[in-house]
Jmol script that loads the backbone (N, CA, C; Angstrom):
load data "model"
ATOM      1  N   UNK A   1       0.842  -1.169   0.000  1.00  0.00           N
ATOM      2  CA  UNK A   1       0.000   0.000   0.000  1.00  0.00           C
ATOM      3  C   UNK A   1       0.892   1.238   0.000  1.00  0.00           C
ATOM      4  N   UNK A   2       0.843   2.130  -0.495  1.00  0.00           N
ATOM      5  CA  UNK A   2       1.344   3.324  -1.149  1.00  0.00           C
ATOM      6  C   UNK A   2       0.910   4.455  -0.133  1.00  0.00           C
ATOM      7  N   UNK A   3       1.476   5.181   0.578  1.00  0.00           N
ATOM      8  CA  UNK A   3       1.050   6.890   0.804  1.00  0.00           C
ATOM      9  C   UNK A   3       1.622   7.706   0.660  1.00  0.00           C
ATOM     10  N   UNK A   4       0.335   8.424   0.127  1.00  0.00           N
ATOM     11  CA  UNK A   4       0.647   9.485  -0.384  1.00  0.00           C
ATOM     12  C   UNK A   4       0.780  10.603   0.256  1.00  0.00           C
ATOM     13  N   UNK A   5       1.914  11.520   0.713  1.00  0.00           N
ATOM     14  CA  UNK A   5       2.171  12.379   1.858  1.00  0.00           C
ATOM     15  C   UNK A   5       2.056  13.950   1.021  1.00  0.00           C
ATOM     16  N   UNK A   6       1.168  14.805   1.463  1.00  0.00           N
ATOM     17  CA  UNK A   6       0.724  16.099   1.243  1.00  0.00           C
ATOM     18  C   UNK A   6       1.191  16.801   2.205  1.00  0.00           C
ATOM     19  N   UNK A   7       1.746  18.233   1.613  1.00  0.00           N
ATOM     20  CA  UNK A   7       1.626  18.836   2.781  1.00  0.00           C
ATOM     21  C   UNK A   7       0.742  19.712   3.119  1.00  0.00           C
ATOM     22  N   UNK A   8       1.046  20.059   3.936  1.00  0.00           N
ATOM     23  CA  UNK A   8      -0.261  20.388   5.126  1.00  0.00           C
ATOM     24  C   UNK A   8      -0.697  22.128   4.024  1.00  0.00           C
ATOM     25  N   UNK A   9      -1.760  22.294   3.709  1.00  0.00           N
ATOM     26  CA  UNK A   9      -2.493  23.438   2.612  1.00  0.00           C
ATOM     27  C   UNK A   9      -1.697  24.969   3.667  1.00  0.00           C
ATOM     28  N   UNK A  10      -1.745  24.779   4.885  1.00  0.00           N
ATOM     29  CA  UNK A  10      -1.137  26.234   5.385  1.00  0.00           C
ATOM     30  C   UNK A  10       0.472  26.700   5.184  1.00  0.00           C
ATOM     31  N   UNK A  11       0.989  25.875   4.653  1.00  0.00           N
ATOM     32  CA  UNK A  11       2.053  25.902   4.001  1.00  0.00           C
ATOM     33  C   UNK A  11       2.672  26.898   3.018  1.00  0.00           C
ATOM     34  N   UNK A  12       1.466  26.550   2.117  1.00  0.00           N
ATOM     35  CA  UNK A  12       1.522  27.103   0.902  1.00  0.00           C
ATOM     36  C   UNK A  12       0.157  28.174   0.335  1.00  0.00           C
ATOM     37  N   UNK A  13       0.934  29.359   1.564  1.00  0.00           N
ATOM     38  CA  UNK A  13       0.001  30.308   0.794  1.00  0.00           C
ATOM     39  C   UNK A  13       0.484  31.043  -0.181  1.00  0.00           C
ATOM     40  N   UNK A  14      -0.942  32.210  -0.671  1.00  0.00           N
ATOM     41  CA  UNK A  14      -0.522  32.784  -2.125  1.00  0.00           C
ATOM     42  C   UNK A  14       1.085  34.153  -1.618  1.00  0.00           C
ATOM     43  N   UNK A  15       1.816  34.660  -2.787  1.00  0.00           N
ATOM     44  CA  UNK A  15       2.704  35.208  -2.696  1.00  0.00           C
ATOM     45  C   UNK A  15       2.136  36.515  -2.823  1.00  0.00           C
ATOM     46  N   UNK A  16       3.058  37.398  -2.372  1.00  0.00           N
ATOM     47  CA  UNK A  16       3.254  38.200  -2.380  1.00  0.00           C
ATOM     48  C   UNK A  16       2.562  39.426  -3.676  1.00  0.00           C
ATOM     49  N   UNK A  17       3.239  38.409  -4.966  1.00  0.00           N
ATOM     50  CA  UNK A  17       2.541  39.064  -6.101  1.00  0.00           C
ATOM     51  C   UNK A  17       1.225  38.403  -6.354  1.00  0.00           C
ATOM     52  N   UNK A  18       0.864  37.357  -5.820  1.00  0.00           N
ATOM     53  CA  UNK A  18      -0.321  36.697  -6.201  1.00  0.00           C
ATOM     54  C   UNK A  18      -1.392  37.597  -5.840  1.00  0.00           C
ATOM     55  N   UNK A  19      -0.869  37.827  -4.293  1.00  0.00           N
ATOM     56  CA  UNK A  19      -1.940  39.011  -3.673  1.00  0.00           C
ATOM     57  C   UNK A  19      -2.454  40.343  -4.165  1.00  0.00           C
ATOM     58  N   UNK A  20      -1.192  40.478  -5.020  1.00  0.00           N
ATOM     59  CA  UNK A  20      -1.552  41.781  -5.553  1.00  0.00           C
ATOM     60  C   UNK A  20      -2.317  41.936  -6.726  1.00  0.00           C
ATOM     61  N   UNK A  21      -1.955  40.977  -7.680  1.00  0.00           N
ATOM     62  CA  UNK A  21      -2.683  40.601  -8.311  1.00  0.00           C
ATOM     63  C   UNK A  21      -4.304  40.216  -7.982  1.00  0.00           C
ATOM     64  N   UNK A  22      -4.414  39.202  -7.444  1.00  0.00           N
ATOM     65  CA  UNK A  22      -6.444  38.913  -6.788  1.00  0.00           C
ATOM     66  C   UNK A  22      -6.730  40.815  -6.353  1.00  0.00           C
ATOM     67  N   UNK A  23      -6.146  41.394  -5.907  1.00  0.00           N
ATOM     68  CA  UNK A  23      -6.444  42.861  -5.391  1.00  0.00           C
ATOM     69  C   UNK A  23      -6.554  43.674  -6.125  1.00  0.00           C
ATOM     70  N   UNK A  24      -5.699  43.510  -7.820  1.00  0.00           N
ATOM     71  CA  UNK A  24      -5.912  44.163  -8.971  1.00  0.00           C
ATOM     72  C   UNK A  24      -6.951  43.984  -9.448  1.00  0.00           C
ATOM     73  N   UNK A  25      -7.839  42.188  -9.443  1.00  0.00           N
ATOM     74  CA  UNK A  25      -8.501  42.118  -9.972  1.00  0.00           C
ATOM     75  C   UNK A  25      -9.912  41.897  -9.136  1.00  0.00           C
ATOM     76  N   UNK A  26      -9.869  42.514  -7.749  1.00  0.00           N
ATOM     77  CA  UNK A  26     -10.716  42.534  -7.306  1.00  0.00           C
ATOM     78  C   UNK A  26     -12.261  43.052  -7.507  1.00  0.00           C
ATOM     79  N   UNK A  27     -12.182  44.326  -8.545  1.00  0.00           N
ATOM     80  CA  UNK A  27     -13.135  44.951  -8.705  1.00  0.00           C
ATOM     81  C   UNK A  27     -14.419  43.861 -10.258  1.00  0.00           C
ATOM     82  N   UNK A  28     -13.213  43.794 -10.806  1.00  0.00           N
ATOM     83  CA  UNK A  28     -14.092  42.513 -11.626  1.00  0.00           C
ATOM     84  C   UNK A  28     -14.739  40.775 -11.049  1.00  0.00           C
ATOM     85  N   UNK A  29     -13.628  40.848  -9.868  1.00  0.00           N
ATOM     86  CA  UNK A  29     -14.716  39.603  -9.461  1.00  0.00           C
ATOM     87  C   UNK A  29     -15.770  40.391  -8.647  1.00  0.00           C
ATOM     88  N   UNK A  30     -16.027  41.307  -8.229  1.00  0.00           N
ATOM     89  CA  UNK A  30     -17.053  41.940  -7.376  1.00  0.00           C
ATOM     90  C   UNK A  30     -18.452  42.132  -8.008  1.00  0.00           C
ATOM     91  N   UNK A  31     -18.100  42.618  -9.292  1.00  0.00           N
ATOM     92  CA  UNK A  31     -18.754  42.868 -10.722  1.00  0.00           C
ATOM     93  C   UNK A  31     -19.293  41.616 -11.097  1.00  0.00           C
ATOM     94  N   UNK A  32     -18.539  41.027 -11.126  1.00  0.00           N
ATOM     95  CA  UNK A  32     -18.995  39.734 -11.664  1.00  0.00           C
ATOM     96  C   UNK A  32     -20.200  38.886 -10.493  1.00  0.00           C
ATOM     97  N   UNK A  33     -20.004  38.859  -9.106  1.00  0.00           N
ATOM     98  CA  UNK A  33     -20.535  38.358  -8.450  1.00  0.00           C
ATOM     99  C   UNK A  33     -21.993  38.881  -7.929  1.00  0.00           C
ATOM    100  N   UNK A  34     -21.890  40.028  -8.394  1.00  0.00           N
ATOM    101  CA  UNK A  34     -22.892  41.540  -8.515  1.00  0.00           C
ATOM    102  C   UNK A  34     -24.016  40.895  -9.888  1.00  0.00           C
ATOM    103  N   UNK A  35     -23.243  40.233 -10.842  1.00  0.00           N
ATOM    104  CA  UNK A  35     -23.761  39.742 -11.793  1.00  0.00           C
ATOM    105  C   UNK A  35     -24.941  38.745 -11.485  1.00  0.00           C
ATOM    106  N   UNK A  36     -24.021  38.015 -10.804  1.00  0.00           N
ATOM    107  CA  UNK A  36     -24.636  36.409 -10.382  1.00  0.00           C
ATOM    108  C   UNK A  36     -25.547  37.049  -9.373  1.00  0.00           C
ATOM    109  N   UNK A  37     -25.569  37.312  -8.570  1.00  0.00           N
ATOM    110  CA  UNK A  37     -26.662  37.798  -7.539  1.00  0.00           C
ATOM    111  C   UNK A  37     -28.312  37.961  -8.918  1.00  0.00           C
ATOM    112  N   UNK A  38     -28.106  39.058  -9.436  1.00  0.00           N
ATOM    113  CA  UNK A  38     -28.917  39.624 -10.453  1.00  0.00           C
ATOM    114  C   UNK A  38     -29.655  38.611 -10.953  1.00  0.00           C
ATOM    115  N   UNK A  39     -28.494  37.634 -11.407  1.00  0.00           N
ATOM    116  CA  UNK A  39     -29.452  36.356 -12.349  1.00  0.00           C
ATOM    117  C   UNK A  39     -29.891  35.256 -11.314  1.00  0.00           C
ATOM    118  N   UNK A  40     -29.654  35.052 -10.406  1.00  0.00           N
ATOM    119  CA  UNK A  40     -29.911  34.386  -9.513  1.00  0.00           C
ATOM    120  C   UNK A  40     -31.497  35.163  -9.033  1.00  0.00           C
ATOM    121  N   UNK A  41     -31.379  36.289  -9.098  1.00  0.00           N
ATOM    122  CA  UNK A  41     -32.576  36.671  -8.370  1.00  0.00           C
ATOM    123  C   UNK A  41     -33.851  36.995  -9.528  1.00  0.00           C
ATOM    124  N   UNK A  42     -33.438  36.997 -10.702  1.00  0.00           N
ATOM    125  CA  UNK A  42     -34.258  37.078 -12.214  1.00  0.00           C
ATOM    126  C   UNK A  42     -34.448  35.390 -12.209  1.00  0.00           C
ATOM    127  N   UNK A  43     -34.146  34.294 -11.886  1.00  0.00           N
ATOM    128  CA  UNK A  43     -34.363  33.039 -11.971  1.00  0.00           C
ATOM    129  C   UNK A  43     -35.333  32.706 -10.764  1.00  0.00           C
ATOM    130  N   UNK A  44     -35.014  33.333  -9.898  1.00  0.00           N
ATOM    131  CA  UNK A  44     -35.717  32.992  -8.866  1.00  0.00           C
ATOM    132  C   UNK A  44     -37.000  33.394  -9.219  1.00  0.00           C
ATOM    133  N   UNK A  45     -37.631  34.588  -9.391  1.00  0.00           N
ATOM    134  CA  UNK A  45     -38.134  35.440  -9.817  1.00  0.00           C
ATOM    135  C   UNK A  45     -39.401  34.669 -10.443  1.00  0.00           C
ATOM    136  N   UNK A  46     -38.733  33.785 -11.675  1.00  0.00           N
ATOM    137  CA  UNK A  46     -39.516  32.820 -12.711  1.00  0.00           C
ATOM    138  C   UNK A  46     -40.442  33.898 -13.565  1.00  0.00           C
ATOM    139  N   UNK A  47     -42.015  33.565 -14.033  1.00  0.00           N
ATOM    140  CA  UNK A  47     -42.761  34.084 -14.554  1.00  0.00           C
ATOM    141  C   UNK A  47     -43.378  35.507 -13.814  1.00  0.00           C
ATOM    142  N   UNK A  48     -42.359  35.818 -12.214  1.00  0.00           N
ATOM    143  CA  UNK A  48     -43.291  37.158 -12.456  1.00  0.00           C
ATOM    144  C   UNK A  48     -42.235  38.166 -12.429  1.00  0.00           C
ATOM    145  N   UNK A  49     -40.979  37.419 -12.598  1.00  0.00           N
ATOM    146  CA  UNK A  49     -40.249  38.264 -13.321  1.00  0.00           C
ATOM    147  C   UNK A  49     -40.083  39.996 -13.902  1.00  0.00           C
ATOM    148  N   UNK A  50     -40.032  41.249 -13.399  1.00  0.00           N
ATOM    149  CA  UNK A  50     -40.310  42.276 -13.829  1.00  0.00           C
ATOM    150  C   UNK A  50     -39.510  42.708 -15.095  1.00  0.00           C
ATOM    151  N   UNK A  51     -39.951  43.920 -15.328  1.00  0.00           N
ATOM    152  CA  UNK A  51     -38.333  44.945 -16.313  1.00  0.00           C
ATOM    153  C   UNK A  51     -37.123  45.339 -15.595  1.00  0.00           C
ATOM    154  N   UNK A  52     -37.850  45.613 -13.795  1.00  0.00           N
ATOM    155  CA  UNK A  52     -36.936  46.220 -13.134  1.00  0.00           C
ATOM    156  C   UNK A  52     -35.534  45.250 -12.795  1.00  0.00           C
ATOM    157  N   UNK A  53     -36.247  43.789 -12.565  1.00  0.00           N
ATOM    158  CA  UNK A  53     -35.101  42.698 -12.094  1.00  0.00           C
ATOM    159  C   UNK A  53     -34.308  42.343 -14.053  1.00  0.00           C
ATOM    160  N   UNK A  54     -35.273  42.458 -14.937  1.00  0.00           N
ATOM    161  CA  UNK A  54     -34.405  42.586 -16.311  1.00  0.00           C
ATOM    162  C   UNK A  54     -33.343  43.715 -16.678  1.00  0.00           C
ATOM    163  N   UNK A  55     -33.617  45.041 -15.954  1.00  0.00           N
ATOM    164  CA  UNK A  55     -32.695  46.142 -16.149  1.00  0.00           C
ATOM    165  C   UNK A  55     -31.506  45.892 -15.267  1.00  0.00           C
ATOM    166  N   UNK A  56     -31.496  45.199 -14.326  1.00  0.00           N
ATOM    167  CA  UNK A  56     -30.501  44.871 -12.576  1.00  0.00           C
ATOM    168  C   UNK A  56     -29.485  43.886 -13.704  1.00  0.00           C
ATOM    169  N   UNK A  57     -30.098  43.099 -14.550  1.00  0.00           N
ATOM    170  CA  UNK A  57     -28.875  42.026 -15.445  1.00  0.00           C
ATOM    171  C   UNK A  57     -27.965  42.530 -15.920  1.00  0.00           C
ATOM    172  N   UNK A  58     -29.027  43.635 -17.149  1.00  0.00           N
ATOM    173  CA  UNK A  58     -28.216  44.681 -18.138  1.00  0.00           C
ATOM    174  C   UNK A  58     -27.281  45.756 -17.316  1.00  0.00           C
ATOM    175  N   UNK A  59     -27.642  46.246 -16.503  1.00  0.00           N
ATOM    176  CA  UNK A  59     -26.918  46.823 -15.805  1.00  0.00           C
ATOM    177  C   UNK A  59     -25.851  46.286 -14.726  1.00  0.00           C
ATOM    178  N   UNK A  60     -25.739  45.193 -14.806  1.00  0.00           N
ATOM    179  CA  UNK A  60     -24.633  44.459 -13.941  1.00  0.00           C
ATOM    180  C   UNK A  60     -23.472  44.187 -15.483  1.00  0.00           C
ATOM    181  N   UNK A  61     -24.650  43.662 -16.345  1.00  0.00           N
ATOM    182  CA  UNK A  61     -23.550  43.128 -17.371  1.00  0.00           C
ATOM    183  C   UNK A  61     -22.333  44.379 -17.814  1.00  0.00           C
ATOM    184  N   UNK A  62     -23.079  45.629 -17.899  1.00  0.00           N
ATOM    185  CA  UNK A  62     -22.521  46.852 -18.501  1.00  0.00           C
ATOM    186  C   UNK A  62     -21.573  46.990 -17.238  1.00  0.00           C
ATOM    187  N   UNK A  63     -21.684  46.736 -16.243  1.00  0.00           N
ATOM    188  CA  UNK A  63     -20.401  47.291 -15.044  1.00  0.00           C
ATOM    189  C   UNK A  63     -19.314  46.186 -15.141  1.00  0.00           C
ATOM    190  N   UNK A  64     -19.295  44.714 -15.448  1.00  0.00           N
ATOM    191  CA  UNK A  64     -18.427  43.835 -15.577  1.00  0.00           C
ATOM    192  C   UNK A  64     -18.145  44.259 -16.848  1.00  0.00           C
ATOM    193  N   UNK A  65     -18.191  44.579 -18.356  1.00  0.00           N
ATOM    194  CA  UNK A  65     -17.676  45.060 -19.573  1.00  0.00           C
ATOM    195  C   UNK A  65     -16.886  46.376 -18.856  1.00  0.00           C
ATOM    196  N   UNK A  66     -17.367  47.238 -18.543  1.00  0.00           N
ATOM    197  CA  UNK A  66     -16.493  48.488 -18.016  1.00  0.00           C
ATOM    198  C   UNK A  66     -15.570  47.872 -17.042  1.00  0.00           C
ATOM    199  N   UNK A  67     -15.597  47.411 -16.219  1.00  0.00           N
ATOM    200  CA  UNK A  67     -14.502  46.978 -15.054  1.00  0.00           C
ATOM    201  C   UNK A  67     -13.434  46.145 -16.240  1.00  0.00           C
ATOM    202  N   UNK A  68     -14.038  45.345 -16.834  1.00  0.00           N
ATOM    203  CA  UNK A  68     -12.861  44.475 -18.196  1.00  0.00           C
ATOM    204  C   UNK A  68     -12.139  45.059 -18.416  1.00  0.00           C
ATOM    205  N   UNK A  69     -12.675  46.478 -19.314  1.00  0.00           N
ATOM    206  CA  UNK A  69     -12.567  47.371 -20.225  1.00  0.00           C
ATOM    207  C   UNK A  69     -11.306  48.218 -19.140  1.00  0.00           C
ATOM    208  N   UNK A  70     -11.204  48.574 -18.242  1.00  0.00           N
ATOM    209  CA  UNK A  70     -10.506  49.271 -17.474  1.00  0.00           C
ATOM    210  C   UNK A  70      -8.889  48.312 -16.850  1.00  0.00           C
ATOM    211  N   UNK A  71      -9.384  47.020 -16.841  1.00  0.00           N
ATOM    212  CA  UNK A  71      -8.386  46.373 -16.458  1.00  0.00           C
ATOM    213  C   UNK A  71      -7.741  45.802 -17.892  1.00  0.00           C
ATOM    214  N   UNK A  72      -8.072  45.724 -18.439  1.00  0.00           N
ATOM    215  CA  UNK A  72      -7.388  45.423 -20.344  1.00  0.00           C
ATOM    216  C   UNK A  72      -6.461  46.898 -20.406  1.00  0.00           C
ATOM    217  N   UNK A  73      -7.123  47.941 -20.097  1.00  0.00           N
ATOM    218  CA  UNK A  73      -6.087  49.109 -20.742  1.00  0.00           C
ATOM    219  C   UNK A  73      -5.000  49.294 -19.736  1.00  0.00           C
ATOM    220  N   UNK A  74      -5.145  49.187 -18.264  1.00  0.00           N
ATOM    221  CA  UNK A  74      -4.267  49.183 -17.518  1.00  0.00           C
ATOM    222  C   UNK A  74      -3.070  47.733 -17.656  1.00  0.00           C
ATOM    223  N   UNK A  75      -3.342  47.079 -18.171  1.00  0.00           N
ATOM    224  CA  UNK A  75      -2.451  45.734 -18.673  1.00  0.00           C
ATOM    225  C   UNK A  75      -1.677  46.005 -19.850  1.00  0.00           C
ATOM    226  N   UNK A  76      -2.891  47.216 -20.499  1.00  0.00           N
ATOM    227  CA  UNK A  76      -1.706  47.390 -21.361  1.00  0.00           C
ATOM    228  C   UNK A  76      -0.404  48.460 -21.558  1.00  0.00           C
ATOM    229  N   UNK A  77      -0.889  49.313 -20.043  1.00  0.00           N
ATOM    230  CA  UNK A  77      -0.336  50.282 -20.060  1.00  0.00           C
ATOM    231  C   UNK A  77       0.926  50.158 -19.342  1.00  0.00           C
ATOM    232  N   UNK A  78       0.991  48.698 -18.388  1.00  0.00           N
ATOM    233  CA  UNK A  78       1.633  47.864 -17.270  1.00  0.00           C
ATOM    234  C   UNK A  78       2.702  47.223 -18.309  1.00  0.00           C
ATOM    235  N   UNK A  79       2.335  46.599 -19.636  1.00  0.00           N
ATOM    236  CA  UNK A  79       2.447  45.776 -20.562  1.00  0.00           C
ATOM    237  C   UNK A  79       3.876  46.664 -21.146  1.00  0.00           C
ATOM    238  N   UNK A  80       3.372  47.948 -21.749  1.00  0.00           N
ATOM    239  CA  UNK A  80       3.803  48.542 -22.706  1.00  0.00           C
ATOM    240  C   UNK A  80       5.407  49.709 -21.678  1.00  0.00           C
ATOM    241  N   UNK A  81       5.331  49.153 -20.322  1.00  0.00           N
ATOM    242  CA  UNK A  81       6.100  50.189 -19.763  1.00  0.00           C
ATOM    243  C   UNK A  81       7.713  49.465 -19.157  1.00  0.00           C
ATOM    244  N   UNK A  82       7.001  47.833 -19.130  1.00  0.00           N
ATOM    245  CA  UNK A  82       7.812  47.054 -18.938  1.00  0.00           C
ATOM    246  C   UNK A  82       8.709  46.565 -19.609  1.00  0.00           C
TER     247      UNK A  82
END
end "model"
wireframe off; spacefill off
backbone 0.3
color backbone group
């Protein structure tokens, strides 16, 4: 019989730049999760469903495209300096 020895997950946390990174990209997972709430609550919703919980989608979707849109040009501005 074989074991298999792991080490222990507190070991190996994220670095230094990892952190900074998840913190760069914090505002798009926020956006994004802002998203999921929306459709989660338009599903829930079912057939009585309004415009108002249909406008909460479109308007989540348009803040995750802008948050993209903001972290693409700063990558490239990060990109282009390096």
């Amino acid at each position: 019989m074989k074991i298999i020895h792991l080490q222990a997950a507190d070991s190996e946390g994220p670095t230094a730049a990892e952190l900074a990174e998840i913190q760069q990209e914090w505002p798009l997972i926020a956006a994004e999760l802002d998203l999921l709430d929306a459709e989660i609550a338009y599903i829930n919703a079912g057939p009585a469903a309004s415009a108002l919980d249909r406008r909460r989608i479109r308007r989540a979707e348009r803040q995750v495209l802008a948050v993209t849109r903001e972290l693409a040009d700063s990558d490239v501005l990060t990109d282009g300096a390096a």
